[in-house]
Structures are given as C-alpha cells and as structure tokens.
C-alpha positions as CSV (number, residue, x, y, z in Angstrom):
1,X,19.4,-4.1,8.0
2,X,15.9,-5.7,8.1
3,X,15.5,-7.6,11.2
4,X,12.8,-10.7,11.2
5,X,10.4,-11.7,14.1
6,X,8.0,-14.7,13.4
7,X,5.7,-15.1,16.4
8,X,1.8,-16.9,15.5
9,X,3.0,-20.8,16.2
10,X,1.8,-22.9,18.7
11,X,0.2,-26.8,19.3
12,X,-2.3,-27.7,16.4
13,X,-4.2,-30.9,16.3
14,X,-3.7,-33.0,12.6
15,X,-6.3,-31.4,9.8
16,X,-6.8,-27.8,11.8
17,X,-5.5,-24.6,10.6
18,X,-2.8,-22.1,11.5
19,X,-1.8,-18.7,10.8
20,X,1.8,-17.5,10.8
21,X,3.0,-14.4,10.9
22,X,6.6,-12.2,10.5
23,X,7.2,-8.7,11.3
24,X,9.9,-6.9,9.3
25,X,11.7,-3.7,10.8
26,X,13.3,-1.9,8.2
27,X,12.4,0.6,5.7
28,X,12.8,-1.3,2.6
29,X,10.7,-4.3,3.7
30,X,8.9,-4.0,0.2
31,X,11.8,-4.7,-2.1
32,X,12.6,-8.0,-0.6
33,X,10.6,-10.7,-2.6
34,X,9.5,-12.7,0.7
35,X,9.7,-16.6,1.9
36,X,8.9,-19.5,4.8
37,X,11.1,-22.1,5.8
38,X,10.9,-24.7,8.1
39,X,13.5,-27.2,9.6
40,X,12.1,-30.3,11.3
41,X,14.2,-32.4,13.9
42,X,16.9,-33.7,12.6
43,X,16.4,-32.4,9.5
44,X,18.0,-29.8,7.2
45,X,16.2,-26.0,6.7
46,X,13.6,-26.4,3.7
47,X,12.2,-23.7,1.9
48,X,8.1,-23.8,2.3
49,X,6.9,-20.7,0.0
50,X,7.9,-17.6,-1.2
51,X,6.5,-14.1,-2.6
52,X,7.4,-11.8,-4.8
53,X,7.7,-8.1,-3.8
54,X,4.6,-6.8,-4.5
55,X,2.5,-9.9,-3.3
56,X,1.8,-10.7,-7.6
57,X,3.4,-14.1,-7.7
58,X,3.3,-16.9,-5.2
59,X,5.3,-20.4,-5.3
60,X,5.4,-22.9,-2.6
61,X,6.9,-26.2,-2.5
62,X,5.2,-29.1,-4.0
63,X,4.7,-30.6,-0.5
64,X,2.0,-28.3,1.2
65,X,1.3,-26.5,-2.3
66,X,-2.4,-27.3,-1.9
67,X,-2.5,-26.2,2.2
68,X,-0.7,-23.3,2.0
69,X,-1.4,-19.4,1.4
70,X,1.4,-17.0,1.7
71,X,0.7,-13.4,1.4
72,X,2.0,-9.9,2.6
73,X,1.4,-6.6,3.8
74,X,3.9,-4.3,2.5
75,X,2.1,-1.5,4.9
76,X,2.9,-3.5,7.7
77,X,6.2,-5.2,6.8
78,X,4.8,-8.2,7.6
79,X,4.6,-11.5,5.5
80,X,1.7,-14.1,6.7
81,X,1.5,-18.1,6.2
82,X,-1.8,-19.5,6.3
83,X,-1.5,-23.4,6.7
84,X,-4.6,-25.3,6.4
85,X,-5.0,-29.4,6.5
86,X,-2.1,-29.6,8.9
87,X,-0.6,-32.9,9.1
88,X,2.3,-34.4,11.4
89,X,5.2,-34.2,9.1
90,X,4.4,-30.3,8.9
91,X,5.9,-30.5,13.1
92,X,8.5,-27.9,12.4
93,X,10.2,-24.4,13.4
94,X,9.2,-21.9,10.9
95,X,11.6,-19.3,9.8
96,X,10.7,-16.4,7.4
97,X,13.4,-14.8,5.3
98,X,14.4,-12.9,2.3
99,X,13.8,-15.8,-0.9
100,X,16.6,-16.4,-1.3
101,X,17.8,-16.4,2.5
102,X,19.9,-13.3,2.5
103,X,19.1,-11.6,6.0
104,X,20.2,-13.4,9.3
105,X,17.8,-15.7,10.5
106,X,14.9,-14.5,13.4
107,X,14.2,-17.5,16.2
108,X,11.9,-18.9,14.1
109,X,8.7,-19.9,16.0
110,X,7.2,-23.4,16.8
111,X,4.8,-25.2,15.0
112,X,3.5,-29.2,16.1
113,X,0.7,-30.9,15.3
114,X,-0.4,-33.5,16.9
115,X,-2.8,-37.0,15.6
C-alpha cells in the first residue's frame, strides 16, 4: 500500500511562488498516474492537476492552468507542484493522490496566501 506525505506548504504573500512536494513509500510509486487536490474552507476536495505515469502528459484544472507545473520523480517517489502567481482563492490544504483518488488520503499540508 503506497502511503502519501505532502510537506512543502506554508504562508505565501498574493503573486509569490511555492513549491509543493509528496513523498510516496511504496514500490510501485511509478504505475500510479499522479495528482493534487486542494479543499478550501468550507469547501468540497477539488482536483488541481494530475500526471501521468511516466511524467509524459500533464492536465490541470482550468483554474490555475497557467500558474501551475506538476511534475515527478519516479526515482524518488515523489510528485512536485510548482504554483506560481499565487492568489487568495488558492488559500487551501493540498492533498496529493493517485488520479483518480484511489489510495487513503495523507494530512495534506497548508497553503495561505495572503494580499
């Protein structure tokens, strides 16, 4: 069972950048195609971007399409989120999971951005 740990959040002021990261334990980190969700408060879990097993084809949803860089290391079992032009509505916990959401979810890890 691949077990998910997302740490890399933290306090970001509106337009800066931030790097996320998730650590995979497992052996078979690589045949999982890869994504990022948030939930905001009071707000359902939203999917934010997602990867295909061998890092070849990205998607991410239309509202940080142009911010956003997901990747992966499949040497390192971990799957990054680079999150550029940050903006308040983007104030979220950040989950990473299989894409589709298949694993049980890690604590997901803080992300707020202040004006």
């Amino acid at each position: 069972q691949v077990q998910l740990v997302e740490p890399g959040g933290g306090l970001v002021q509106a337009g800066g950048s931030l790097r996320l990261s998730c650590a995979a334990s497992g052996r078979t980190f690589s045949s999982y195609a890869m994504g990022w969700f948030r939930q905001a408060p009071g707000k359902e879990r939203e999917f934010v971007a997602g990867i295909c097993c061998s890092g070849g084809s990205v998607y991410s949803a239309d509202s940080v399409k142009s911010r956003i860089t997901i990747s992966r290391d499949n040497a390192k079992n971990t799957v990054y989120l680079q999150m550029n032009s940050l903006k308040n509505e983007d104030t979220a916990v950040y989950y990473c999971n299989t894409n589709p959401p298949k694993l049980n979810w890690g604590q997901g890890t803080q992300v707020t951005v202040s004006s």
